[in-house]
N, C-alpha and C positions, 0 to 999 in steps of 0.2 A: 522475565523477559530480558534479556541481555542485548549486546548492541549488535549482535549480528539476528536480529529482529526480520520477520519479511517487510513488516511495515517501517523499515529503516529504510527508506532510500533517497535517493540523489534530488528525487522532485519533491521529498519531501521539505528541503533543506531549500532548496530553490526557490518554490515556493513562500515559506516562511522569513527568507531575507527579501523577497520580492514586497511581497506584502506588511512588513513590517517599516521597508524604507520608502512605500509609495507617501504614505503619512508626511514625510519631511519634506516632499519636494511639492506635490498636490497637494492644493490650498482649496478651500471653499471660495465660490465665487457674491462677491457683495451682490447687495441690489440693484445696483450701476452698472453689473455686470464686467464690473475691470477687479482679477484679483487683489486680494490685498494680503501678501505676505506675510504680514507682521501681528495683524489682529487676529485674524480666524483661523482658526484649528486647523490642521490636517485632517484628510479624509480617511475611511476604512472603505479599501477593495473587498470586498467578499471573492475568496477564489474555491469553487467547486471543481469536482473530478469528472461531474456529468452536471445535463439539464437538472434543475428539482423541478422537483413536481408540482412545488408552490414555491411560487419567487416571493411572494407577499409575506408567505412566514416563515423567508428564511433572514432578508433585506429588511429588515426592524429599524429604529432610529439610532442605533448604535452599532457598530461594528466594535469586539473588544480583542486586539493584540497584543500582544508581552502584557498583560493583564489592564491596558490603558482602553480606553471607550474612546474610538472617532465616531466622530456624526457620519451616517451613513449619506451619498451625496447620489445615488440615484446612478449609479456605474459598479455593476460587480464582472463577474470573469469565471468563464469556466475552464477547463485546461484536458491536455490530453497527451500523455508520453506515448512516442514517436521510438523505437528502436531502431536505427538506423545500421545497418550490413558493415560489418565490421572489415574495411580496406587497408588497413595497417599492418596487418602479417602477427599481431600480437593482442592473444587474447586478453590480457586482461587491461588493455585502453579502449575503453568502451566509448560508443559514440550513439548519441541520441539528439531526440528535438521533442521540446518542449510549444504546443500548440495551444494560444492562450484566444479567446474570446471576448472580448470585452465588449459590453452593450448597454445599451440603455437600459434604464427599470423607468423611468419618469422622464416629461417632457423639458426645456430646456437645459440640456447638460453638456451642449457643444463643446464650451471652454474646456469642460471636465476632462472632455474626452480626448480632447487636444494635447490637455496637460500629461494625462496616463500614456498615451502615447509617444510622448516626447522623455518623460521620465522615465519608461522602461529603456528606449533607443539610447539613454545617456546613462542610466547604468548598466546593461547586459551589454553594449556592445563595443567592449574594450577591450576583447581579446583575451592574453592573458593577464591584462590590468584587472579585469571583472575575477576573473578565477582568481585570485590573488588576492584580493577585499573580501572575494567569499570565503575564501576559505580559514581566512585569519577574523571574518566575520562569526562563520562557526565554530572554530576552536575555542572560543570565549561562551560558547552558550552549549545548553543541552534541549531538546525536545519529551516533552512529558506527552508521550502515547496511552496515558491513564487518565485518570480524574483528578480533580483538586484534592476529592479523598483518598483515593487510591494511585496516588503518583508510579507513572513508570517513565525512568529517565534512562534517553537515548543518546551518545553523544556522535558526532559526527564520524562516519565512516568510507568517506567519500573524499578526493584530493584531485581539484576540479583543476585543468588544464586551461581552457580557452573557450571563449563567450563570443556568440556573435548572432546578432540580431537582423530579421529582413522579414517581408511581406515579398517581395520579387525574387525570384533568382533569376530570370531573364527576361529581357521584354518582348518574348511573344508569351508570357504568362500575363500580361494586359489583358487577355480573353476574358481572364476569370479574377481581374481586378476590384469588378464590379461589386463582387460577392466578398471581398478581402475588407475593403477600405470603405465607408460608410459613415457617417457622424451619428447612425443609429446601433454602428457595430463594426469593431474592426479586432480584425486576425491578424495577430502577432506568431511569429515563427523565431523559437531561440531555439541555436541549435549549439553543442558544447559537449565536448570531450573528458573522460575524468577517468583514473582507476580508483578500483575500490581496496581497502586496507584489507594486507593477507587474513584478516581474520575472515574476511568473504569468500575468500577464494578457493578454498578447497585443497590447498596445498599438500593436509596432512592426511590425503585419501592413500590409503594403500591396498594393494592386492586382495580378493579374498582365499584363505587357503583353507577351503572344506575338506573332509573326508569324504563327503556321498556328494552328488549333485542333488538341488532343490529342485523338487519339480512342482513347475507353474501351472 
C-alpha cells in the first residue's frame, strides 16, 4: 500500500493532529473542581467515524496516542466528512467540512467540555495560520494504516489551505441551536480547503486507443 492509499485522506491527518494536541491543552479536572495545569495529565479524546455500538468497550481507562496512554476523562467524539460543491472554478482545490460530536460518556464533565471546545476554537480556527502548523505538523510524521506487526506507513498527501471553525453561520440558525450546543454534547463544524499532491490526481490518465470496442 503506497501513499496514494484510499485510506489516505485529509480527515485522516485532521483527525490525528486534532487528537493528538487536545492532550496539551485539556487537562484533567482536580477534586475542587478548578483545573490544574501543571500536575495532571492531559486527556485522550476518542474520535470515531460513526456511533459504536458499545461506548463502554470502546471508552476504557486509557486512551493511547503516538503510542502515549491519556486517562480517558469521560468526553469522546464522533466525526463525519462533509464534501462541500466545489465554487472556485478549479478542480483540484477541494473544499469540505469536517462535523465533529463531542458528548458526554459520564456525569460531571462540564469543565471538560468547556475546555475541548475552547481548544479546538483556538487551534482549527486560524485560517491560514491552522493550515500552516498542519501541514508542517504532518511533514514531520507518517500514519501506520497497519499494525504494530505488520506496519504500513502513510505520509501525508494533502497541502491544507485554510481552517475555520463555527456552530453558527447565521443567526436565524438559533432554531436549531438547541440541538448544536449542550454541556451534554456539542457540534462542532470545521470547515477547510486543501489540494491534494499530483500523485492523487490523476494527471497521467491518457486516451484509450482500442482496435474493436468493448462491449458492456
Amino acid at each position: 500500500m503506497a501513499n496514494d492509499s484510499l485510506l489516505n485522506t485529509p480527515v485522516l491527518w485532521i483527525n490525528k493532529y486534532l487528537q493528538s494536541k487536545l492532550p496539551e491543552l485539556v487537562k484533567q479536572v482536580g477534586p475542587d473542581n478548578v483545573t490544574n495545569f501543571t500536575d495532571l495529565p492531559g486527556i485522550g479524546v476518542p474520535l470515531f467515524p460513526s456511533m459504536p455500538s458499545s461506548i463502554d468497550n470502546l471508552t476504557e481507562q486509557w486512551v493511547v496516542i503516538d503510542d502515549v496512554r491519556y486517562p480517558y476523562a469521560g468526553v469522546m467524539a464522533t466525526w463525519d466528512r462533509l464534501i462541500k460543491m466545489n465554487r472556485k472554478g478549479f478542480p483540484h482545490i477541494k473544499c469540505e467540512q469536517l462535523l465533529y460530536y463531542f458528548y458526554a460518556t459520564e456525569a460531571d464533565v462540564t469543565e471538560t467540555m468547556v475546555q475541548i471546545q475552547e481548544a479546538v476554537l483556538r487551534l482549527m480556527d486560524r485560517f491560514d495560520e491552522t493550515a500552516e502548523e498542519i501541514n508542517n505538523w504532518c511533514s514531520n510524521r507518517q500514519i501506520n494504516l497497519g499494525t504494530q506487526q505488520n506496519p504500513v506507513l502513510v505520509d501525508n498527501m494533502f497541502y491544507f489551505h485554510n481552517f475555520k471553525v463555527y456552530q453558527l453561520e447565521e443567526t436565524r440558525d438559533i432554531i436549531d441551536f438547541g440541538t448544536a450546543r449542550t454541556y451534554g454534547g456539542n457540534k462542532i463544524i470545521i470547515d477547510f480547503d486543501y489540494h491534494p499532491m499530483k500523485e492523487l490526481t490523476s494527471r497521467d490518465w491518457q486516451p484509450e486507443k482500442l482496435a474493436t470496442k468493448i462491449i458492456l
